[in-house]
VEXVEX-619121 format. One record per atom (N, C-alpha, C): atom name; x, y, z; residue number from 1. Coordinates in nm, 4 decimals. Layout:
<dolos>
<dolo><a>CA</a><u>X</u><v>Y</v><w>Z</w><k>NUM</k></dolo>
...
</dolos>
This chain:
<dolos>
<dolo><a>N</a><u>4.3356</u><v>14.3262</v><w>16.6339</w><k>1</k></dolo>
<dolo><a>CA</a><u>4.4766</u><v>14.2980</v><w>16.6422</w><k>1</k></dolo>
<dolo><a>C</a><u>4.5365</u><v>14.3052</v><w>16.5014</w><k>1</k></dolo>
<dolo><a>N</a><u>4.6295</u><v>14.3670</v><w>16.5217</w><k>2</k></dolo>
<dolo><a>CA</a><u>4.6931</u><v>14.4071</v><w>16.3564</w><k>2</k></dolo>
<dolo><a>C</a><u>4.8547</u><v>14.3402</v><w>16.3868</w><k>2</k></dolo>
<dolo><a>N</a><u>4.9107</u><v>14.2001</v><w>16.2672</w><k>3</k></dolo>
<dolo><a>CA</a><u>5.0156</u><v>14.1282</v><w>16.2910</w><k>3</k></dolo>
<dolo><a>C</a><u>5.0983</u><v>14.2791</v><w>16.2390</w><k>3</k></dolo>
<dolo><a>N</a><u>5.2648</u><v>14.2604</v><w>16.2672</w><k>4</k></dolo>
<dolo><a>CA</a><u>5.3647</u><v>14.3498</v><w>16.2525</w><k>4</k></dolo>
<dolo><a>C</a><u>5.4950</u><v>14.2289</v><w>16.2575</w><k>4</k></dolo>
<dolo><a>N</a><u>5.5824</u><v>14.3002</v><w>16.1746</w><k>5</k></dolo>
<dolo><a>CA</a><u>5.7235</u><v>14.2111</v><w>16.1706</w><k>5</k></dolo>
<dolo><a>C</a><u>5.8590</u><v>14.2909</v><w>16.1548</w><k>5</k></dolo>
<dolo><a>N</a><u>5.9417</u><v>14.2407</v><w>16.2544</w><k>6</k></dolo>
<dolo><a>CA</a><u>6.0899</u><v>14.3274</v><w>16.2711</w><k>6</k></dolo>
<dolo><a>C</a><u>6.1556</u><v>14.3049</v><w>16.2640</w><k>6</k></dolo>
<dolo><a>N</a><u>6.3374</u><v>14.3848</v><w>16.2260</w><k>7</k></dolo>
<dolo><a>CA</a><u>6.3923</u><v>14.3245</v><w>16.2079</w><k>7</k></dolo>
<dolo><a>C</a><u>6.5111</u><v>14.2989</v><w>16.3267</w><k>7</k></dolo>
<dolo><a>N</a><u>6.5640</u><v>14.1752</v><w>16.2987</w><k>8</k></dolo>
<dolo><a>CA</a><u>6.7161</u><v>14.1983</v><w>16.4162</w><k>8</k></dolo>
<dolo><a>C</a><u>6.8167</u><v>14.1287</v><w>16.4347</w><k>8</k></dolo>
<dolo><a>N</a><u>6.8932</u><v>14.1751</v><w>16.4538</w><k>9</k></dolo>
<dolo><a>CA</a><u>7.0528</u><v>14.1327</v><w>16.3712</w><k>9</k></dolo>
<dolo><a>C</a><u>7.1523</u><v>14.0763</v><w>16.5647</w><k>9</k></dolo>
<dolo><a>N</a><u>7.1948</u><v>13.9330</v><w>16.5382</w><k>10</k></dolo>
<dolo><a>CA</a><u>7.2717</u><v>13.9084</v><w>16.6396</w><k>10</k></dolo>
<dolo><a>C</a><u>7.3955</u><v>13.9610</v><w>16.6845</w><k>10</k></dolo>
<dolo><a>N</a><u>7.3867</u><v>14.0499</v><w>16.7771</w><k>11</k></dolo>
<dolo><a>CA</a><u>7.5372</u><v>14.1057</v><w>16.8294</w><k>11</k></dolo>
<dolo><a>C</a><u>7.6527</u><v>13.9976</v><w>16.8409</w><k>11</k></dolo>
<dolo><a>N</a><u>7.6367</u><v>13.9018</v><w>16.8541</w><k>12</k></dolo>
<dolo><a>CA</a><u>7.7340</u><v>13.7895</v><w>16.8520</w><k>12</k></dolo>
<dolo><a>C</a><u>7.7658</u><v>13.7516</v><w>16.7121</w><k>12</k></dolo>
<dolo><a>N</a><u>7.6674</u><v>13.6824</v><w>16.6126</w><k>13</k></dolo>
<dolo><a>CA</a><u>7.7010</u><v>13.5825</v><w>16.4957</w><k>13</k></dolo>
<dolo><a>C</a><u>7.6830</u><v>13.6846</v><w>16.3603</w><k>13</k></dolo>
<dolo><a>N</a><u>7.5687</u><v>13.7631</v><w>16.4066</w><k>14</k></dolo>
<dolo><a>CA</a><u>7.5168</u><v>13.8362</v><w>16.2776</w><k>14</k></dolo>
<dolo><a>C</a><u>7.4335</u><v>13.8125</v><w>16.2142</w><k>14</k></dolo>
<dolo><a>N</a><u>7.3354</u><v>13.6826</v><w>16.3084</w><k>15</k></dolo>
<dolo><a>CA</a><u>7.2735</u><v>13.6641</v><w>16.2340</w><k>15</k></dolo>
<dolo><a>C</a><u>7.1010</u><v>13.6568</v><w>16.2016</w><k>15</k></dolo>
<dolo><a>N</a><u>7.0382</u><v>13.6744</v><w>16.1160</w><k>16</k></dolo>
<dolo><a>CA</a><u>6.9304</u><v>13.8085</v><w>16.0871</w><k>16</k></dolo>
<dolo><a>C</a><u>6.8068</u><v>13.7725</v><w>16.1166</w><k>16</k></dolo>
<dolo><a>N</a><u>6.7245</u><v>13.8051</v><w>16.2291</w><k>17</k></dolo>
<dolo><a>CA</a><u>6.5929</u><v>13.7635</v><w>16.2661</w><k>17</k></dolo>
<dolo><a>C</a><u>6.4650</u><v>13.8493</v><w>16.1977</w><k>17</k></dolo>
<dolo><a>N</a><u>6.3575</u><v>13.7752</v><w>16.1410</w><k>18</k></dolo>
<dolo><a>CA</a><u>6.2254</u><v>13.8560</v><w>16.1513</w><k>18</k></dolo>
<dolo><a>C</a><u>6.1796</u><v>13.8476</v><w>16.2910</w><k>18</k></dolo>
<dolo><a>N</a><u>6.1425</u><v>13.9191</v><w>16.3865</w><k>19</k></dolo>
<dolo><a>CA</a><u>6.0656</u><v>13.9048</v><w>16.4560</w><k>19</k></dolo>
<dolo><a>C</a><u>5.9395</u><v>13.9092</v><w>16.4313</w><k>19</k></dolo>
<dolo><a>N</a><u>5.8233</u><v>13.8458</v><w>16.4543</w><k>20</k></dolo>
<dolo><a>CA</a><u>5.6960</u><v>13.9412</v><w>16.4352</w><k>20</k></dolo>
<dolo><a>C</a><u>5.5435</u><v>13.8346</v><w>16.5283</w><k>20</k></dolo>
<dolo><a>N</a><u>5.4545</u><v>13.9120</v><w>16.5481</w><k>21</k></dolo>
<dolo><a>CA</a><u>5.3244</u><v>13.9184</v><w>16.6337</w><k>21</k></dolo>
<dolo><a>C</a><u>5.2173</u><v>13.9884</v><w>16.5722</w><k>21</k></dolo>
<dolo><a>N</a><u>5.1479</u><v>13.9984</v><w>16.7127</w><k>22</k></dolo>
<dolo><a>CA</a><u>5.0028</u><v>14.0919</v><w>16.6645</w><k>22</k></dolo>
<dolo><a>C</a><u>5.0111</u><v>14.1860</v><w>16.7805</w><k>22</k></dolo>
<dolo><a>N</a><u>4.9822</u><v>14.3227</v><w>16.7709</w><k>23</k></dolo>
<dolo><a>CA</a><u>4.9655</u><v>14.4414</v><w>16.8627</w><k>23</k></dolo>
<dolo><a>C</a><u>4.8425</u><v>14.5019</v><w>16.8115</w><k>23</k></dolo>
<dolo><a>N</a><u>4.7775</u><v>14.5888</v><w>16.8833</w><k>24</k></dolo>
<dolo><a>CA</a><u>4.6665</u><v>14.6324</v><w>16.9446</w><k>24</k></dolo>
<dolo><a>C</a><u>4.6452</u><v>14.7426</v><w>16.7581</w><k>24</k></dolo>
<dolo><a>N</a><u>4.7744</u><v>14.8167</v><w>16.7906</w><k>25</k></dolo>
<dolo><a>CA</a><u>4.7705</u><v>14.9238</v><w>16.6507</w><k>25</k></dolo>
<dolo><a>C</a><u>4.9013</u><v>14.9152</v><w>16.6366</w><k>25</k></dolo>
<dolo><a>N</a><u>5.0057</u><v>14.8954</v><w>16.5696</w><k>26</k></dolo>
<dolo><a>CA</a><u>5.1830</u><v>14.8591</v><w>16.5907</w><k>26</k></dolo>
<dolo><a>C</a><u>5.1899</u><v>15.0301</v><w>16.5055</w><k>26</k></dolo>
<dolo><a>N</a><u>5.1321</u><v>15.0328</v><w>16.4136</w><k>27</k></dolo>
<dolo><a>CA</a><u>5.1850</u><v>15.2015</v><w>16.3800</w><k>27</k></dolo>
<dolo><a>C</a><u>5.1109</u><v>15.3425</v><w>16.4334</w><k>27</k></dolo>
<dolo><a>N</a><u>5.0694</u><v>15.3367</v><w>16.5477</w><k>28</k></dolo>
<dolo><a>CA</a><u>5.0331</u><v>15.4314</v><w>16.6149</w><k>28</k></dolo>
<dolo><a>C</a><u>5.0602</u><v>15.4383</v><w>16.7644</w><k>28</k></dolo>
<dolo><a>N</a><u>5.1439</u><v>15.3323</v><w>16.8302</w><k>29</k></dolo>
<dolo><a>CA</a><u>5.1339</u><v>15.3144</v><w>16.9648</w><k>29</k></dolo>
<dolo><a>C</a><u>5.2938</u><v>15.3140</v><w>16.9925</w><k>29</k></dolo>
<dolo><a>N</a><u>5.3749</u><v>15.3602</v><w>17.1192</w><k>30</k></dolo>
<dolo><a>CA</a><u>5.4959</u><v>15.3601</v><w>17.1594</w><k>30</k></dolo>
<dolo><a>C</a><u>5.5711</u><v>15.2421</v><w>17.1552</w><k>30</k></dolo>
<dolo><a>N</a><u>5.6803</u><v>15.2556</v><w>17.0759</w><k>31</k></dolo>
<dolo><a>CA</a><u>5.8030</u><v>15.1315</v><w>17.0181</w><k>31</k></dolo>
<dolo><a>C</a><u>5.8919</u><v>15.1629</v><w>17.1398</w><k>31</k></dolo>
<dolo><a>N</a><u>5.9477</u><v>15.0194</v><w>17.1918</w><k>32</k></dolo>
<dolo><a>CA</a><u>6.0571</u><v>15.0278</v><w>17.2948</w><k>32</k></dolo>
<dolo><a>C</a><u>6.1149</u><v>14.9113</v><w>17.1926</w><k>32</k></dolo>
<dolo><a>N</a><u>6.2691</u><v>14.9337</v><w>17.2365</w><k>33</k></dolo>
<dolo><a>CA</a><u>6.4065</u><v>14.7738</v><w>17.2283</w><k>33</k></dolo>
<dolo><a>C</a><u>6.3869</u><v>14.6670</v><w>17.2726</w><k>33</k></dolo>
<dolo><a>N</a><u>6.3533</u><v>14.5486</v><w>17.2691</w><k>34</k></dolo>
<dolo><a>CA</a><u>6.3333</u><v>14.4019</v><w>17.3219</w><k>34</k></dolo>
<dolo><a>C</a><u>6.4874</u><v>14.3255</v><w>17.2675</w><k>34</k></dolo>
<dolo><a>N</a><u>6.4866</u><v>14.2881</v><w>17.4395</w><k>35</k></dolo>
<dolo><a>CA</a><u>6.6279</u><v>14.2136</v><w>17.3885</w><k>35</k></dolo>
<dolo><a>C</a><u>6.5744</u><v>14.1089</v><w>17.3953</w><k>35</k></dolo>
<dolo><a>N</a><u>6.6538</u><v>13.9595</v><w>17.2876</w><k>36</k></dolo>
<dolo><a>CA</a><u>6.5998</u><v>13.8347</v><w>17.3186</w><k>36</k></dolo>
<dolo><a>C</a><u>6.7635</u><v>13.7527</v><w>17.3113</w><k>36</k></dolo>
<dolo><a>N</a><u>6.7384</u><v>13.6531</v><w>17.3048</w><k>37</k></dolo>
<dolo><a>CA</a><u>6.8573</u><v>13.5561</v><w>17.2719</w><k>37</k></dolo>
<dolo><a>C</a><u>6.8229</u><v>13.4436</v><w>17.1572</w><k>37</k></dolo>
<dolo><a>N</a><u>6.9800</u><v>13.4952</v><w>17.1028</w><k>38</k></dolo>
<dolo><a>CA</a><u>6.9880</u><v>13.4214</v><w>16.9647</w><k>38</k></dolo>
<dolo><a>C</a><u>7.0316</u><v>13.2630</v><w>17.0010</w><k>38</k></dolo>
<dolo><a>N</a><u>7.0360</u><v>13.2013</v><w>16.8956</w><k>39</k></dolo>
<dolo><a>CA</a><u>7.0610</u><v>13.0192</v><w>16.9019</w><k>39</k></dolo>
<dolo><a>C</a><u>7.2071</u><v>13.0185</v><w>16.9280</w><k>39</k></dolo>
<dolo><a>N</a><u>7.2487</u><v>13.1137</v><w>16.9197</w><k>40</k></dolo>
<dolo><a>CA</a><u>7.4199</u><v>13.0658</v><w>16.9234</w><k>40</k></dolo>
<dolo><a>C</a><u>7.4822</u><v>13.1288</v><w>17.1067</w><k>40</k></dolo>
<dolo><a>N</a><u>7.3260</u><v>13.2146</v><w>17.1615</w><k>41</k></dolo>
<dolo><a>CA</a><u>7.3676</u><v>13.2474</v><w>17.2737</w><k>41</k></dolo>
<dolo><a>C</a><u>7.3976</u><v>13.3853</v><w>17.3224</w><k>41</k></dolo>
<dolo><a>N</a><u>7.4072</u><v>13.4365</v><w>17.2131</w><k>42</k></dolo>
<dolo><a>CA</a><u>7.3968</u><v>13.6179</v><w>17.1709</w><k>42</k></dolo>
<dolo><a>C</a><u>7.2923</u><v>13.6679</v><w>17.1670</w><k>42</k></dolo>
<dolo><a>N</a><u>7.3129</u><v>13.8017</v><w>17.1654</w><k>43</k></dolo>
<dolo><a>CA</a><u>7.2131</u><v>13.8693</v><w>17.2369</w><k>43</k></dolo>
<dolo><a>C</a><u>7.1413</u><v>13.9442</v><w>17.0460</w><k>43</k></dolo>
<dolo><a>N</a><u>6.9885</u><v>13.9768</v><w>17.0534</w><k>44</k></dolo>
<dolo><a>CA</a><u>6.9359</u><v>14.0642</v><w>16.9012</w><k>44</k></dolo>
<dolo><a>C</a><u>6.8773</u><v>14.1365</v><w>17.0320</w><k>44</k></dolo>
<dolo><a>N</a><u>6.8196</u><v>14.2586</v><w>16.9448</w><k>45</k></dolo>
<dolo><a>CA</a><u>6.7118</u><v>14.3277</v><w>16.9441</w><k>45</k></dolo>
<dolo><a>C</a><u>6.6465</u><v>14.3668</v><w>16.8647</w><k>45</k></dolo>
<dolo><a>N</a><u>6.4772</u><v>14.4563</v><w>16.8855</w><k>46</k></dolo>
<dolo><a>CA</a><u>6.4082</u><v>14.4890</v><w>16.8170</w><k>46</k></dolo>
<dolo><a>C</a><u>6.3068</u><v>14.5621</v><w>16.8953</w><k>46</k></dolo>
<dolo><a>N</a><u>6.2724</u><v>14.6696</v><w>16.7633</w><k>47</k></dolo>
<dolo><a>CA</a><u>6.1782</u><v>14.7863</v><w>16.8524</w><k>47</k></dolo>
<dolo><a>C</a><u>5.9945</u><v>14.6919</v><w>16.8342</w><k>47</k></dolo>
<dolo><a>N</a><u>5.9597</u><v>14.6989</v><w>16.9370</w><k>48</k></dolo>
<dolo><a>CA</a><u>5.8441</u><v>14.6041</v><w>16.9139</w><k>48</k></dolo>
<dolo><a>C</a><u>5.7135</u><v>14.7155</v><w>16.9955</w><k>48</k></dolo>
<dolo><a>N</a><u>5.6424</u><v>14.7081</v><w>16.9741</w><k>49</k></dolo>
<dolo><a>CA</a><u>5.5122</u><v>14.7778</v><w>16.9762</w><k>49</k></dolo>
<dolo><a>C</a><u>5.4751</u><v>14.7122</v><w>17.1278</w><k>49</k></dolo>
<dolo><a>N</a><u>5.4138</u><v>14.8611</v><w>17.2317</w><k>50</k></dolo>
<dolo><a>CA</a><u>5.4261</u><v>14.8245</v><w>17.3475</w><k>50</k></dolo>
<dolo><a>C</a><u>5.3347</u><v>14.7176</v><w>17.4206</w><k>50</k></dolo>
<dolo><a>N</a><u>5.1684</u><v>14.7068</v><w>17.3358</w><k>51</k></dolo>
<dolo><a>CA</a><u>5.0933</u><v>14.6317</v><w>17.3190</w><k>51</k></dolo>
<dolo><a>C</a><u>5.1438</u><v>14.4664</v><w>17.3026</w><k>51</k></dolo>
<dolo><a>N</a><u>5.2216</u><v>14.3951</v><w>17.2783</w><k>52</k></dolo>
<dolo><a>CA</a><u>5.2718</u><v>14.2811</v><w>17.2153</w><k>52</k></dolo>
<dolo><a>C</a><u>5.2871</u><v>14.2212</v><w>17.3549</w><k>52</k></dolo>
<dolo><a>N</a><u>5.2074</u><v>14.0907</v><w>17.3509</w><k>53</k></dolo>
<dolo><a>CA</a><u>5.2670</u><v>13.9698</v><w>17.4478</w><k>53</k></dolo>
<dolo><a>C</a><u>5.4078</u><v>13.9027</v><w>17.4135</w><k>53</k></dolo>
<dolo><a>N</a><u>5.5227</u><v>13.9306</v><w>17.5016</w><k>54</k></dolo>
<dolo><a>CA</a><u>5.6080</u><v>13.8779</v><w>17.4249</w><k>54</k></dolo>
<dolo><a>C</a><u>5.6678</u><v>13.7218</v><w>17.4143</w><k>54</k></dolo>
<dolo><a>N</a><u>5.5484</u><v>13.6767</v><w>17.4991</w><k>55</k></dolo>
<dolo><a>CA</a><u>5.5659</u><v>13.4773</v><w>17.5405</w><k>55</k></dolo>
<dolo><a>C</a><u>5.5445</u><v>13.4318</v><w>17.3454</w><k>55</k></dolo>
<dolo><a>N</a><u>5.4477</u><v>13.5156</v><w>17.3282</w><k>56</k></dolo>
<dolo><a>CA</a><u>5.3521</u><v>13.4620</v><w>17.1733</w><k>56</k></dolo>
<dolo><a>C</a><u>5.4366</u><v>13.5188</v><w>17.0343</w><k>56</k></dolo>
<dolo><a>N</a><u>5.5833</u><v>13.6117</v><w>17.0384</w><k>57</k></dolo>
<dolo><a>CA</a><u>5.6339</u><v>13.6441</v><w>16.9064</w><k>57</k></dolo>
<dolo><a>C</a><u>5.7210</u><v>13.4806</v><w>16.8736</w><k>57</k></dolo>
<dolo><a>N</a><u>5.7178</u><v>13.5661</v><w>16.7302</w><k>58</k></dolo>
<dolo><a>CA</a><u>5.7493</u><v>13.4302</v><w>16.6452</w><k>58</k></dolo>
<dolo><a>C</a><u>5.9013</u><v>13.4626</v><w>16.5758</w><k>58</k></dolo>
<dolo><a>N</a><u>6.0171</u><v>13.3921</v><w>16.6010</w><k>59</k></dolo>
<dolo><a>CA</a><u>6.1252</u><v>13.4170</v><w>16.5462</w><k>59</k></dolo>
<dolo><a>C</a><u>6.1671</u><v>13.3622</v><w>16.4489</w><k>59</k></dolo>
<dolo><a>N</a><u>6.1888</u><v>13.4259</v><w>16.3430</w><k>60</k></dolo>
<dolo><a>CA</a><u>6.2774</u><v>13.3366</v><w>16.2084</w><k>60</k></dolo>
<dolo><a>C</a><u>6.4021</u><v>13.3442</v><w>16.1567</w><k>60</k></dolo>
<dolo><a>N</a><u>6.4406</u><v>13.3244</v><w>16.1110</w><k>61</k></dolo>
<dolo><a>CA</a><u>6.6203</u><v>13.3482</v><w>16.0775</w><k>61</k></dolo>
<dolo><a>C</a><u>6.5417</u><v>13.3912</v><w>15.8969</w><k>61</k></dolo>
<dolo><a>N</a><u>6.6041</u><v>13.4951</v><w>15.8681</w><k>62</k></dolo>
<dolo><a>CA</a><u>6.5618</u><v>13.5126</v><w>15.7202</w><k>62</k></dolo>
<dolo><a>C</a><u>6.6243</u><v>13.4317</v><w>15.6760</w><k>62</k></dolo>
<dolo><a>N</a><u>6.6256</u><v>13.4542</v><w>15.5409</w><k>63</k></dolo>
<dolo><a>CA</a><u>6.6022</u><v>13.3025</v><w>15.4120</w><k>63</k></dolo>
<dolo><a>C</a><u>6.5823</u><v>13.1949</v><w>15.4995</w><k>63</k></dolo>
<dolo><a>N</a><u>6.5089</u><v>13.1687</v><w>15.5731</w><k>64</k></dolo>
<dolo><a>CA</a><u>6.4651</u><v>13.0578</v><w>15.6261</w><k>64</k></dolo>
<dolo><a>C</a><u>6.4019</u><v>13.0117</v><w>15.5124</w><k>64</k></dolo>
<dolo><a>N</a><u>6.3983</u><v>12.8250</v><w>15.4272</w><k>65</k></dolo>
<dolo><a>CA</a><u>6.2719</u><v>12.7890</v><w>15.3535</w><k>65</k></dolo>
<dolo><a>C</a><u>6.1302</u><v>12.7973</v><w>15.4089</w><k>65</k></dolo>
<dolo><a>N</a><u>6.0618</u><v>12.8042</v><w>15.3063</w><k>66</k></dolo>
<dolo><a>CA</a><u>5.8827</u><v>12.8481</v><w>15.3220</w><k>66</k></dolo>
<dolo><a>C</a><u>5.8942</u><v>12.6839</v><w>15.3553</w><k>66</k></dolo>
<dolo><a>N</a><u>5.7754</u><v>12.6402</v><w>15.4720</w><k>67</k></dolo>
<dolo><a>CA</a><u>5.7339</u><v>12.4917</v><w>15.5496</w><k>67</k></dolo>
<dolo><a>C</a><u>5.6701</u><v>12.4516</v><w>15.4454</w><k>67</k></dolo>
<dolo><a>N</a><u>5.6610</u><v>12.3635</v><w>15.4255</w><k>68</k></dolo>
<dolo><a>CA</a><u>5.5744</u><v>12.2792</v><w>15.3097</w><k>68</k></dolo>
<dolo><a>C</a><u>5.4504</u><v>12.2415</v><w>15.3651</w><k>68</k></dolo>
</dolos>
């Protein structure tokens, strides 16, 4: 399993997600659009590798602070 991270921007607020997981091979295998929902209720997307469970991705808002 090789982790991968994406990017995606809220059609509503604008505002900027890493997405990212682990897929099988993320740079050799077919990318589709994943829509998800943002905190404010709006809609992101992101091209995510077809391999990816998508219960298990991890969302961040960039400049998020590093957890201590």
């Amino acid at each position: 399993m090789t982790p991968f991270a994406r990017d995606g921007i809220c059609e509503s607020c604008g505002c900027e997600y890493t997405v990212s997981g682990v897929s099988l091979a993320p740079g050799t295998e077919t990318e589709a659009p994943a829509r998800f929902r943002c905190a404010c209720g709006g809609w992101l997307s992101a091209f995510i590798p077809g391999s990816v469970n998508k219960e298990r991705l991890v969302f961040e808002p960039k400049g998020a602070p590093e957890p201590s």
